[in-house]
PATILO-653776 format. One record per atom (N, C-alpha, C): atom name; z negated, y, x negated. Coordinates in nm, 2 decimals. Layout:
BEGIN
{domar: CA, c3: Z, c2: Y, c1: X}
...
END
This chain:
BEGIN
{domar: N, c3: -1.03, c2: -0.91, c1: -3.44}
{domar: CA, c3: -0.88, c2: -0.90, c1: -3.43}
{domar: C, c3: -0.84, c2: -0.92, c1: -3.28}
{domar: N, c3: -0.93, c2: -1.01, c1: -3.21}
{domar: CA, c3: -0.88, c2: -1.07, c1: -3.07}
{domar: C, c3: -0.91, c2: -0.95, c1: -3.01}
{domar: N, c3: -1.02, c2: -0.84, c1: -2.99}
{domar: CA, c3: -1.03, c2: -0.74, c1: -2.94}
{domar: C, c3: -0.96, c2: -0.63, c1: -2.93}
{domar: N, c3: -0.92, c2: -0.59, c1: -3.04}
{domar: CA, c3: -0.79, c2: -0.50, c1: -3.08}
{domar: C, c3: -0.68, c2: -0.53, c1: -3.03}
{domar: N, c3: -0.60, c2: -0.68, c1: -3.06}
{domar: CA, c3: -0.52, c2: -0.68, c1: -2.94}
{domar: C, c3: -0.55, c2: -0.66, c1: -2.83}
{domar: N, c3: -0.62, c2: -0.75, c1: -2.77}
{domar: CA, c3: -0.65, c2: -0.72, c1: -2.59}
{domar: C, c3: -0.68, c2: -0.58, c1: -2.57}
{domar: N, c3: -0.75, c2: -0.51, c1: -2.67}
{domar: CA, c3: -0.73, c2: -0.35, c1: -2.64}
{domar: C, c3: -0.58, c2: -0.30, c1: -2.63}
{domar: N, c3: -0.50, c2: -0.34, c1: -2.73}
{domar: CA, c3: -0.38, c2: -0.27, c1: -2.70}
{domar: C, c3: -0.28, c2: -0.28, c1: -2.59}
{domar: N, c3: -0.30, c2: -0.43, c1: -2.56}
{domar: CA, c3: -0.20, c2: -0.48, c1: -2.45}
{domar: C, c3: -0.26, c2: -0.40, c1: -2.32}
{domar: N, c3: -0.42, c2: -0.36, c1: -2.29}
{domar: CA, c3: -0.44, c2: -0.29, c1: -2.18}
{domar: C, c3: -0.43, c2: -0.17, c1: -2.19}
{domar: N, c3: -0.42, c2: -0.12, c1: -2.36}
{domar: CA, c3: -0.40, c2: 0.06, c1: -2.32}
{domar: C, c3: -0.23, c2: 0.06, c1: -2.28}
{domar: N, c3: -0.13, c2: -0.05, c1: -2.34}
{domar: CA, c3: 0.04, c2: -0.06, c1: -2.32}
{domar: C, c3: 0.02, c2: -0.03, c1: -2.22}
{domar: N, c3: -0.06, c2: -0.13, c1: -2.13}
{domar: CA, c3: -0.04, c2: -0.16, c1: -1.95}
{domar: C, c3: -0.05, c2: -0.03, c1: -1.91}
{domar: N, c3: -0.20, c2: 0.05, c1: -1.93}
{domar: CA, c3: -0.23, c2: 0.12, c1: -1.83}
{domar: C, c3: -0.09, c2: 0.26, c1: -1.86}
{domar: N, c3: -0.05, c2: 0.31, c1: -2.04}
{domar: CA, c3: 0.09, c2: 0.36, c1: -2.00}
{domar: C, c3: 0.18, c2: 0.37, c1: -1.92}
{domar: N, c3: 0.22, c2: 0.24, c1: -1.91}
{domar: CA, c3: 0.33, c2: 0.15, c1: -1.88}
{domar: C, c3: 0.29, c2: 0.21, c1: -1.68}
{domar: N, c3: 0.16, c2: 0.17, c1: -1.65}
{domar: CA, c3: 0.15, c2: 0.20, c1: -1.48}
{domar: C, c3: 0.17, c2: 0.30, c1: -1.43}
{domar: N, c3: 0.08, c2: 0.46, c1: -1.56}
{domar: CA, c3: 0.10, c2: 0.59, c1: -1.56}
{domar: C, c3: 0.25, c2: 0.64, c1: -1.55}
{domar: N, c3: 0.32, c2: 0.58, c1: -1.66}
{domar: CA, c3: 0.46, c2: 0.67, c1: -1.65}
{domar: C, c3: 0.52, c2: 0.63, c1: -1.50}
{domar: N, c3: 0.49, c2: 0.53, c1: -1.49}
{domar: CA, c3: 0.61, c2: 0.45, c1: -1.36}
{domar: C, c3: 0.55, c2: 0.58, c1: -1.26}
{domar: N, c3: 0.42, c2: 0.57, c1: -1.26}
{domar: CA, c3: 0.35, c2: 0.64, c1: -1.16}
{domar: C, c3: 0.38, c2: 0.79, c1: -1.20}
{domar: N, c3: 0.40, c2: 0.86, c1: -1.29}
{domar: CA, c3: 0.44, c2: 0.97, c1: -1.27}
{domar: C, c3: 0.63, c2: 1.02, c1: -1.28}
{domar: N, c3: 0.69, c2: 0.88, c1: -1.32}
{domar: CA, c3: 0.85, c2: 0.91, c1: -1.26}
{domar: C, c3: 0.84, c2: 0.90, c1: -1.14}
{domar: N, c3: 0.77, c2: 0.86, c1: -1.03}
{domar: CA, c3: 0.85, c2: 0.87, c1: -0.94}
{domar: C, c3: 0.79, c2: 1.02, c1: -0.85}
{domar: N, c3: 0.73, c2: 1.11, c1: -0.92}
{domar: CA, c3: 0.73, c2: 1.22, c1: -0.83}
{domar: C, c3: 0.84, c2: 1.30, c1: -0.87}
{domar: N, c3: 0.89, c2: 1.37, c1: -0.82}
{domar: CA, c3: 1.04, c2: 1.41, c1: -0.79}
{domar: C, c3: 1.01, c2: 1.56, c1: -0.91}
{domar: N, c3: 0.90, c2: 1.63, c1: -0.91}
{domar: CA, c3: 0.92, c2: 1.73, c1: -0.96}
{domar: C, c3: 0.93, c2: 1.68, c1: -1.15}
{domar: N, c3: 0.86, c2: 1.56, c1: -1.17}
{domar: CA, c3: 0.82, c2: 1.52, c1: -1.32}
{domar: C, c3: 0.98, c2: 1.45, c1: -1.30}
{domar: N, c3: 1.08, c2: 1.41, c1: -1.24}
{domar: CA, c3: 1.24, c2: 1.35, c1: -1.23}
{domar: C, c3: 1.29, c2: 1.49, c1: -1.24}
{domar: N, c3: 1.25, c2: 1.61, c1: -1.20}
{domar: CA, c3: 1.35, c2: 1.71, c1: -1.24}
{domar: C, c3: 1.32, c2: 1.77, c1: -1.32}
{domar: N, c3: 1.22, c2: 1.75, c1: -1.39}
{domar: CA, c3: 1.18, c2: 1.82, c1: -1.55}
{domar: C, c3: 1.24, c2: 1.74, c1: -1.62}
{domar: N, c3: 1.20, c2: 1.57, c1: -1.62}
{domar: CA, c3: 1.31, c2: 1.48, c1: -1.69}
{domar: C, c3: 1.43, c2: 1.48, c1: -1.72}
{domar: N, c3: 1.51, c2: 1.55, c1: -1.60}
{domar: CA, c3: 1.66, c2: 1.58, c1: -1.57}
{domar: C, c3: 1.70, c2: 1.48, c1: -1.53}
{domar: N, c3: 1.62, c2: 1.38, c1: -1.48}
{domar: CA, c3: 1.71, c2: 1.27, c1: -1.38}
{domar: C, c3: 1.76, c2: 1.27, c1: -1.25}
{domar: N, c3: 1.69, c2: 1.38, c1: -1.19}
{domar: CA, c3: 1.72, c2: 1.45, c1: -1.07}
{domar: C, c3: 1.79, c2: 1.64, c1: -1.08}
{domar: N, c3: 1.88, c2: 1.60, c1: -1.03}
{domar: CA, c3: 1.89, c2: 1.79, c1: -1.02}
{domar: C, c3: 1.81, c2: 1.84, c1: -0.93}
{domar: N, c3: 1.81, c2: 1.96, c1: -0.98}
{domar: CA, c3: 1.69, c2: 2.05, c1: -0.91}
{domar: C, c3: 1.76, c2: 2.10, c1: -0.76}
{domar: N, c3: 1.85, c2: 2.11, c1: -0.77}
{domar: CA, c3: 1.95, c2: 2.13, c1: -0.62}
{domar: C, c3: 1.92, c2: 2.04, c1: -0.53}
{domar: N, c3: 1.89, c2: 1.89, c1: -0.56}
{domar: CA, c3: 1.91, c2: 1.79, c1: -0.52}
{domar: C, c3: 1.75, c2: 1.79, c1: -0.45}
{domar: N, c3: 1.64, c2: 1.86, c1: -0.51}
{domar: CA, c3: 1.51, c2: 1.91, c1: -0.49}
{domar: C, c3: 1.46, c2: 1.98, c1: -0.41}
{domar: N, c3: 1.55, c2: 2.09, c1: -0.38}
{domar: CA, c3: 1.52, c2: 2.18, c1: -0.31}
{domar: C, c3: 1.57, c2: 2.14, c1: -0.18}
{domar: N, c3: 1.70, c2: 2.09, c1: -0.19}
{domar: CA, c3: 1.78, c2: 2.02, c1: -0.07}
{domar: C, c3: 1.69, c2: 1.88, c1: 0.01}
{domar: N, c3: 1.59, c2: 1.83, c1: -0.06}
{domar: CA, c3: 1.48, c2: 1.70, c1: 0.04}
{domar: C, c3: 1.42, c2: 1.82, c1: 0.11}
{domar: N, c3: 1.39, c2: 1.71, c1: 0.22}
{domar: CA, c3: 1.31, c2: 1.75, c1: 0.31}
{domar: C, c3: 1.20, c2: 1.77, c1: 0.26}
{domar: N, c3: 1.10, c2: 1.89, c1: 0.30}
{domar: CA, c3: 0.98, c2: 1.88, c1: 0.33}
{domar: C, c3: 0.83, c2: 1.77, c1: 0.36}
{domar: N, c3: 0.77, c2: 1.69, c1: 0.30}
{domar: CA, c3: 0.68, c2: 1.61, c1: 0.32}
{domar: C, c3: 0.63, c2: 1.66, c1: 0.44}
{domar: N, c3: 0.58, c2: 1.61, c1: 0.54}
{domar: CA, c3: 0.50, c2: 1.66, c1: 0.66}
{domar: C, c3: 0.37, c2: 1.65, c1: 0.63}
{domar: N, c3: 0.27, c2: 1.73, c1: 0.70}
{domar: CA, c3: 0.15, c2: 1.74, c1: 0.63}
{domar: C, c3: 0.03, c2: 1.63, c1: 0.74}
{domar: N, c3: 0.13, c2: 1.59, c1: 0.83}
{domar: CA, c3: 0.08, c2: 1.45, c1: 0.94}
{domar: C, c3: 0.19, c2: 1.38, c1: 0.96}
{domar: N, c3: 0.11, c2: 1.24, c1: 0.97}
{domar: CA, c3: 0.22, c2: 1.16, c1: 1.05}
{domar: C, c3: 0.25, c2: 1.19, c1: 1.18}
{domar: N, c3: 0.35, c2: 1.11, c1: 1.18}
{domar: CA, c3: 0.40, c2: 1.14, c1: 1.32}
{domar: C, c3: 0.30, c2: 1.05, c1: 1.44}
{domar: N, c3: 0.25, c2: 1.05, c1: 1.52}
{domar: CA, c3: 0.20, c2: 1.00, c1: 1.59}
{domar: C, c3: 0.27, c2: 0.89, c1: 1.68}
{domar: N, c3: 0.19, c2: 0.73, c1: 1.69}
{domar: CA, c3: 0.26, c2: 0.62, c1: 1.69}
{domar: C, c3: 0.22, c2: 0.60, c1: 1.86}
{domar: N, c3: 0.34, c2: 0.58, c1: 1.89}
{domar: CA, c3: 0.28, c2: 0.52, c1: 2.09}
{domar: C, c3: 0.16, c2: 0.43, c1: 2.07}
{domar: N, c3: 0.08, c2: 0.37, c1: 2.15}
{domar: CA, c3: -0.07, c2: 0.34, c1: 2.14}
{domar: C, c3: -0.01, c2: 0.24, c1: 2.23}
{domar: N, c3: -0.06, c2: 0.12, c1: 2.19}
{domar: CA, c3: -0.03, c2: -0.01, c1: 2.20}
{domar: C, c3: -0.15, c2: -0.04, c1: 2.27}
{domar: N, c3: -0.05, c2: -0.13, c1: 2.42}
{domar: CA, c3: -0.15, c2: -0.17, c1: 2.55}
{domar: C, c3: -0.21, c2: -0.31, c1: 2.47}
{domar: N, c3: -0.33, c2: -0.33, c1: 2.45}
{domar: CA, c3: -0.43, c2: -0.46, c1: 2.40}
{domar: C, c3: -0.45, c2: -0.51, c1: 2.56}
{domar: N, c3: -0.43, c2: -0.66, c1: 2.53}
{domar: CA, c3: -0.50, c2: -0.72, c1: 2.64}
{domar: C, c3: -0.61, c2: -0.77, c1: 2.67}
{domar: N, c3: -0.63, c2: -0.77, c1: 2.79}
{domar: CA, c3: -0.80, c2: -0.72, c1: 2.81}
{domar: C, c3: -0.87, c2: -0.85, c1: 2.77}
{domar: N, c3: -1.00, c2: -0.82, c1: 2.74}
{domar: CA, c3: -1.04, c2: -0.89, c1: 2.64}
{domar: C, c3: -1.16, c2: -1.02, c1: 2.75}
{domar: N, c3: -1.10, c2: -1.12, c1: 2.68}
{domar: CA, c3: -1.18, c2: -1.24, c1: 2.73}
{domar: C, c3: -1.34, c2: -1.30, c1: 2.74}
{domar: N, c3: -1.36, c2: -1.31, c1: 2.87}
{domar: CA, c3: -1.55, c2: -1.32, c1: 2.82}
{domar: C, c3: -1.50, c2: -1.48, c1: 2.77}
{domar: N, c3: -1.62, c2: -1.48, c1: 2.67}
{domar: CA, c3: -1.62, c2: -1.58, c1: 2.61}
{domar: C, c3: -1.81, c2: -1.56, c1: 2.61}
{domar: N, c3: -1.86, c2: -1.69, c1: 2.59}
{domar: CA, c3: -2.02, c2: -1.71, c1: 2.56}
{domar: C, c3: -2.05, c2: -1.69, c1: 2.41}
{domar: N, c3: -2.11, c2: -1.62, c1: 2.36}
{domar: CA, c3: -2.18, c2: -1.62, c1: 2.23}
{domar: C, c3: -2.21, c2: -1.74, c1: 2.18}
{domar: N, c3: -2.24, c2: -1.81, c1: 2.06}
{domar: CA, c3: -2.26, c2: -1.97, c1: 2.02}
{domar: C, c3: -2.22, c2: -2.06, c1: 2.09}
{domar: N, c3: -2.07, c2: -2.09, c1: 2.10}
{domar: CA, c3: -2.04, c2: -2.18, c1: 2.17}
{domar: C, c3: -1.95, c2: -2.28, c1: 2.11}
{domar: N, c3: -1.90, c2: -2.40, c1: 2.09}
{domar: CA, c3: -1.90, c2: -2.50, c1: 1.98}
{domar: C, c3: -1.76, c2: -2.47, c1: 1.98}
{domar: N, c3: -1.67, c2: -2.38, c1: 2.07}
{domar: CA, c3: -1.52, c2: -2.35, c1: 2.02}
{domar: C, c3: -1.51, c2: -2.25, c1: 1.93}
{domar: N, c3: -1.65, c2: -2.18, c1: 1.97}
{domar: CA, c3: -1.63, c2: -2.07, c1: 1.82}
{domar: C, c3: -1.59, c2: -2.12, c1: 1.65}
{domar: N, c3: -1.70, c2: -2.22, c1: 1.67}
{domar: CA, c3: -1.71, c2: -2.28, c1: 1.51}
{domar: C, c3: -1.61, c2: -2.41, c1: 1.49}
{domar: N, c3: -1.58, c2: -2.48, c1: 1.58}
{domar: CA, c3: -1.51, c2: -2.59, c1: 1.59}
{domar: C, c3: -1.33, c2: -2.61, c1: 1.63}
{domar: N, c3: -1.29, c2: -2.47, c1: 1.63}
{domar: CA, c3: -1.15, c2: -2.46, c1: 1.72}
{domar: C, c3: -1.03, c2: -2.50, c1: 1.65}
{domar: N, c3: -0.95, c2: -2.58, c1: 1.69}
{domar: CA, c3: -0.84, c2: -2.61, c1: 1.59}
{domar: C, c3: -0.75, c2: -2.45, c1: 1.57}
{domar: N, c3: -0.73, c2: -2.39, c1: 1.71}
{domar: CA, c3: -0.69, c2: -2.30, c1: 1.69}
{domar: C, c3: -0.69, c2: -2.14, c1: 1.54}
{domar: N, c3: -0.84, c2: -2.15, c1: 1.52}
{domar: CA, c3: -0.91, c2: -2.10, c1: 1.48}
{domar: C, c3: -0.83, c2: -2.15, c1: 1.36}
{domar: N, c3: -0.85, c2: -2.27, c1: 1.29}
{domar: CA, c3: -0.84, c2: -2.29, c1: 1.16}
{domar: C, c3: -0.68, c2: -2.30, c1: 1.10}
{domar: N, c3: -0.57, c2: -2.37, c1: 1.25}
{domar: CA, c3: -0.43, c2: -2.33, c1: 1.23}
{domar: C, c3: -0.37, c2: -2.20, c1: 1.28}
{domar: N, c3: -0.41, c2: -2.15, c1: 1.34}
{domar: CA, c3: -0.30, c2: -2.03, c1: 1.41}
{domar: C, c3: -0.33, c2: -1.93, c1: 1.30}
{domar: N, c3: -0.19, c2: -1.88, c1: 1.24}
{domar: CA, c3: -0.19, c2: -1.70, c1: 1.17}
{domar: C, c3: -0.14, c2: -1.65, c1: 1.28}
{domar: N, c3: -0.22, c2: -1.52, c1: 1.31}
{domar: CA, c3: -0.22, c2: -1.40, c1: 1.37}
{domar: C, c3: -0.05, c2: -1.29, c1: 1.30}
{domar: N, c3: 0.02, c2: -1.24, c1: 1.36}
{domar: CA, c3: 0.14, c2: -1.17, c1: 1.32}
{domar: C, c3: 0.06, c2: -1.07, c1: 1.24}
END
């Protein structure tokens, strides 16, 4: 019995992820009728690339020694989050 449920509740889910996942493409919203089809033809075009992002100056990178006891030991290391 405990199988059968937990079957059901994961075939609900995986439904439940499919539909969400197929309302939101615009042509399965205009067969739906939640979207007009005017409203369809009127979006833009998807682009078939992104747009290309300006390339970001890195700063030049620091010698540092291989095995060195700040590697493994750094407060930095263990407090700083990176953005």
């Amino acid at each position: 019995m405990t199988n059968f449920l937990l079957g059901a509740v994961a075939g609900a889910l995986f439904a439940c992820v499919g539909t969400i996942a197929a309302v939101r493409q615009p042509e399965i919203q205009t067969r739906l009728g939640l979207r007009p089809a005017a409203m369809l033809a009127a979006a833009p075009a998807p682009r078939s690339e992104p747009a290309p992002r300006p390339e970001a100056a890195c700063p030049p990178a620091a010698a540092r020694k291989v095995g060195s006891v700040e590697m493994l030991l750094s407060p930095r290391r263990f407090w700083w989050i990176a953005p």
